[in-house]
Kinemage of the C-alpha trace (Angstrom):
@kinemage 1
@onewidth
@group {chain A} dominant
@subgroup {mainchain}
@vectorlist {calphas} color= white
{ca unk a 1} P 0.000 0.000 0.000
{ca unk a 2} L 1.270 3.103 -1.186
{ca unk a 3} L 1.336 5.332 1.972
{ca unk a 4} L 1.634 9.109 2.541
{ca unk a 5} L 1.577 10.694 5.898
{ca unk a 6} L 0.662 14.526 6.528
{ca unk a 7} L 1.577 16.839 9.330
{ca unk a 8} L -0.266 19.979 10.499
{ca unk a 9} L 0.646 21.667 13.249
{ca unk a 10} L 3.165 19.276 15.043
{ca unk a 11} L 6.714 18.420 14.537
{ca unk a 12} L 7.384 15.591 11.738
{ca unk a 13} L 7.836 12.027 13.669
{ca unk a 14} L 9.676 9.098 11.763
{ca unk a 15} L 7.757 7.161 15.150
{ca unk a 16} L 4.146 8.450 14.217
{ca unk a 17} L 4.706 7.674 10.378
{ca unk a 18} L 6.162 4.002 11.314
{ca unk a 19} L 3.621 3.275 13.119
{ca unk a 20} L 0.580 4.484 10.720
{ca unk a 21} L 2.470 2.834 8.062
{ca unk a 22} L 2.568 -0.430 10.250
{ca unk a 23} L -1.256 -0.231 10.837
{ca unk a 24} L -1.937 0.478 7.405
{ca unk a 25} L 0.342 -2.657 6.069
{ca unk a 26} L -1.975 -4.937 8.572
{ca unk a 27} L -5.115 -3.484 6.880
{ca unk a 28} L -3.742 -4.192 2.807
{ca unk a 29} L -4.073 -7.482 4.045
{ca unk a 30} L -8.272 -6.868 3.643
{ca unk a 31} L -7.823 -4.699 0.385
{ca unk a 32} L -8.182 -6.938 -2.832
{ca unk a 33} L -6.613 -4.744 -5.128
{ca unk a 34} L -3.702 -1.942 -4.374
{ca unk a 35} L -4.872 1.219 -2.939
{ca unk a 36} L -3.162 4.678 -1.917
{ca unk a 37} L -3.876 5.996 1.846
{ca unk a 38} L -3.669 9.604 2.626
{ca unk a 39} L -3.019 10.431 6.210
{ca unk a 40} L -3.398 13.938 7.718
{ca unk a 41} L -1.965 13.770 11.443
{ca unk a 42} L -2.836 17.258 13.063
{ca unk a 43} L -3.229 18.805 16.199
{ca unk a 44} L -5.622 21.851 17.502
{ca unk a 45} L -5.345 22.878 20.879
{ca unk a 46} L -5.319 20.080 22.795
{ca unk a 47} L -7.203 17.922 20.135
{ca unk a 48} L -4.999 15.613 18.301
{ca unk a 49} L -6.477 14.328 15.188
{ca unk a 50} L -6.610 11.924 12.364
{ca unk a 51} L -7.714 11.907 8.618
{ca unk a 52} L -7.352 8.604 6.575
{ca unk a 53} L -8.207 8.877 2.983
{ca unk a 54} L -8.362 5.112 1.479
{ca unk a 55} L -8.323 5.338 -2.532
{ca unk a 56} L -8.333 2.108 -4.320
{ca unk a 57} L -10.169 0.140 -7.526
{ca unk a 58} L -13.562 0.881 -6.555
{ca unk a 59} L -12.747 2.140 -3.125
{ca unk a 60} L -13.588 5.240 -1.833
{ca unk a 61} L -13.324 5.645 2.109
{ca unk a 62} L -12.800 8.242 4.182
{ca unk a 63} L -12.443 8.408 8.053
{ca unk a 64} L -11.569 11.307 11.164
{ca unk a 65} L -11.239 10.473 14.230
{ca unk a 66} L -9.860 12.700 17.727
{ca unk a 67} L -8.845 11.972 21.139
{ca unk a 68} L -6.815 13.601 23.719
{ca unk a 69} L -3.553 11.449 22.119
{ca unk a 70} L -2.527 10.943 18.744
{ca unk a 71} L -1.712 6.963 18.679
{ca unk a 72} L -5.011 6.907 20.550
{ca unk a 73} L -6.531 8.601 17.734
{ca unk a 74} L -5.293 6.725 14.945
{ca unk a 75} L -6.306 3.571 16.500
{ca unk a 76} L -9.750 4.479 16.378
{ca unk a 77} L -9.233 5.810 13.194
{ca unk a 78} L -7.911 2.173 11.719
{ca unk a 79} L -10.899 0.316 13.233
{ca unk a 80} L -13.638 2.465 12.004
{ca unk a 81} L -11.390 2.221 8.606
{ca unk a 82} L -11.181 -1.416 8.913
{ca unk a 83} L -15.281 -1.414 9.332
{ca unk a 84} L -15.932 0.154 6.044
{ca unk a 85} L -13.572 -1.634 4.428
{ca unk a 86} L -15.313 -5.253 5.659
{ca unk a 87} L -19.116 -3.914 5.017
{ca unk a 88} L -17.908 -2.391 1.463
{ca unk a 89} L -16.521 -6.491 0.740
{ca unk a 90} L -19.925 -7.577 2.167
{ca unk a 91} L -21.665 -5.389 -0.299
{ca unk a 92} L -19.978 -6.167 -3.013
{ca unk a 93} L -19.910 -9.813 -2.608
{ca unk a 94} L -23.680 -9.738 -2.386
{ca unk a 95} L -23.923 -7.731 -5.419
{ca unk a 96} L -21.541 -9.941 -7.556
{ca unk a 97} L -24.054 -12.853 -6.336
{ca unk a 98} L -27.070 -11.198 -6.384
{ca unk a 99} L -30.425 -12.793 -5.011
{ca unk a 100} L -30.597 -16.795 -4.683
{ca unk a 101} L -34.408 -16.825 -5.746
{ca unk a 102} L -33.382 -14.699 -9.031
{ca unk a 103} L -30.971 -17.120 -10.278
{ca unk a 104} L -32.947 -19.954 -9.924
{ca unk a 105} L -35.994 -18.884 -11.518
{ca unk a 106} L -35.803 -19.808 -15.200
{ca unk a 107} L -36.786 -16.191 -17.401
{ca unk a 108} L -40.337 -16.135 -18.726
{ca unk a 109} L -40.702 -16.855 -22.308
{ca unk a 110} L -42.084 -13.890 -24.684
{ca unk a 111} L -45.387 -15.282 -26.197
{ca unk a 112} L -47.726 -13.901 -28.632
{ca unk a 113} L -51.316 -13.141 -28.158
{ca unk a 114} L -52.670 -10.653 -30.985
{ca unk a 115} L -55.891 -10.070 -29.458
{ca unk a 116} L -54.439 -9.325 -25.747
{ca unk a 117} L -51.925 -6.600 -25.559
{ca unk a 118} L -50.513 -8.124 -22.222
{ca unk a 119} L -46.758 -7.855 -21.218
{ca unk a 120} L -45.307 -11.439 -20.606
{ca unk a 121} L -41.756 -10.089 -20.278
{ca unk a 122} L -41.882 -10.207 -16.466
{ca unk a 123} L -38.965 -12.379 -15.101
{ca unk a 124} L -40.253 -12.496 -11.595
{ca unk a 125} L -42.870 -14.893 -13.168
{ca unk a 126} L -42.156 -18.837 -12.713
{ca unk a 127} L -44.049 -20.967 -14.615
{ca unk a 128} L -44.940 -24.369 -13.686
{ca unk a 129} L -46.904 -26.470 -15.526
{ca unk a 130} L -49.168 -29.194 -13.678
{ca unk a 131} L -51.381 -32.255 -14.249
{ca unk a 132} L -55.099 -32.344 -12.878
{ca unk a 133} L -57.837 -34.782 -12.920
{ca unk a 134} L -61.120 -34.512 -12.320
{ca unk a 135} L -61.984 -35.095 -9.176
{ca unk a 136} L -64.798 -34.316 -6.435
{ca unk a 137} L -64.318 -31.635 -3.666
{ca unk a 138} L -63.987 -34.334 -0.663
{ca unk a 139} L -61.254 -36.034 -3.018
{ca unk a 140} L -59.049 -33.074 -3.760
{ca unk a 141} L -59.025 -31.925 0.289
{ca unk a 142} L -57.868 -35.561 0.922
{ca unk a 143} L -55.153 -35.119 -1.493
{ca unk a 144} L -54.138 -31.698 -0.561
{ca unk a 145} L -54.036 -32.967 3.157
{ca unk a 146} L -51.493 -35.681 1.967
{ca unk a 147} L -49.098 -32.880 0.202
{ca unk a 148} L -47.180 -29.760 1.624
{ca unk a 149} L -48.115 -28.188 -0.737
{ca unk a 150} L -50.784 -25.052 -0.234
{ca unk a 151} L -53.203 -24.889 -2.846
{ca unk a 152} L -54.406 -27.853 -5.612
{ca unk a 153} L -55.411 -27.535 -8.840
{ca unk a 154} L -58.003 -29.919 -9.836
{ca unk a 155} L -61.106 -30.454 -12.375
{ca unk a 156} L -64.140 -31.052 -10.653
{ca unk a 157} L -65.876 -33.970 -11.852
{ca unk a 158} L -69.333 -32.852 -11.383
{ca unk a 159} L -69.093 -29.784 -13.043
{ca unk a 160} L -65.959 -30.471 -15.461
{ca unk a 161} L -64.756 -27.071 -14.577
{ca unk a 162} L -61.181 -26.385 -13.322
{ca unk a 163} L -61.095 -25.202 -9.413
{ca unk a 164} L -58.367 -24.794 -6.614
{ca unk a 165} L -58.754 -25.856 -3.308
{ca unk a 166} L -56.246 -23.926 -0.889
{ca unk a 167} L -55.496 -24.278 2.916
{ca unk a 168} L -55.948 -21.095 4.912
{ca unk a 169} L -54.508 -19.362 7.520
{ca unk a 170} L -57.095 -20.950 10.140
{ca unk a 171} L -56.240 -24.294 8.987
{ca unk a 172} L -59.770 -25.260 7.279
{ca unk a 173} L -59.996 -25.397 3.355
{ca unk a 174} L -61.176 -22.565 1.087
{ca unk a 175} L -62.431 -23.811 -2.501
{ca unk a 176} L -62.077 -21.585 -5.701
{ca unk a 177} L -64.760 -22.084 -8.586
{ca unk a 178} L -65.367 -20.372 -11.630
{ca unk a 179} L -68.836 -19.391 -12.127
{ca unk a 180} L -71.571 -21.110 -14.229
């Protein structure tokens, strides 16, 4: 890590400057590519602070921290520098991934309906496609009772029309039916 180290208002220390340089090599070991760190060491009155810039391929952070002593002060200023640099890997390692559920779902396929107008290019859509038989009401509650699933899609046999039968939040059944 290329290093530069800044005084204002205090005497240039070799000690200081080994020592940031020190704490800095420690933290290149989080850095994936190279980056440059600006340090401004400076003291005001009795306040002694610190100023890390961190540039780098993508990498952006700044810090300032102050205390009543300077190694005090760029301690502090290393861990809250140390911080960003961990939730700024975080981030982009979930980016680079991006959601689970997205990459699993397969992308809709465009179709053509001329007399609808409707926009099939959602990819949050999943299709699935299913088998039904007919079946009577009692019949289809049995066999959603037997699966985990939460709904069942099913032709009723009395009426040959196609109806779901879903499990509610109570636990009892709720029946969807076109109708007649």
């Amino acid at each position: 890590m290329q290093t530069s180290v800044t005084f204002k208002n205090i005497e240039p220390s070799d000690t200081l400057k080994s020592y940031v340089t020190s704490k800095l090599e420690k933290l290149d070991k989080l850095l994936d590519n190279p980056a440059e760190a600006n340090v401004v060491l400076s003291v005001e009155k009795i306040r002694h602070i610190t100023e890390i810039k961190l540039l780098g391929d993508r990498l952006n952070l700044n810090c300032r921290e102050e205390s009543n002593d300077m190694y005090s002060s760029i301690d502090l200023a290393l861990d809250k520098l140390e911080k960003q640099v961990k939730k700024n890997k975080q981030k982009n390692r979930k980016h680079r991934q991006g959601p689970r559920e997205e990459r699993k779902e397969m992308p809709l396929q465009e179709t053509e309906n001329p007399g609808r107008g409707e926009d099939y290019s959602n990819p949050r859509i999943r299709i699935q496609n299913i088998e039904y038989k007919p079946m009577d009401i009692e019949e289809a509650g049995m066999q959603l009772e037997l699966t985990p699933d939460s709904f069942l899609v099913f032709t009723n046999a009395r009426t040959n029309q196609i109806n779901v039968i879903y499990r509610r939040n109570d636990g009892d059944l709720g029946l969807i039916q076109p109708l007649s």
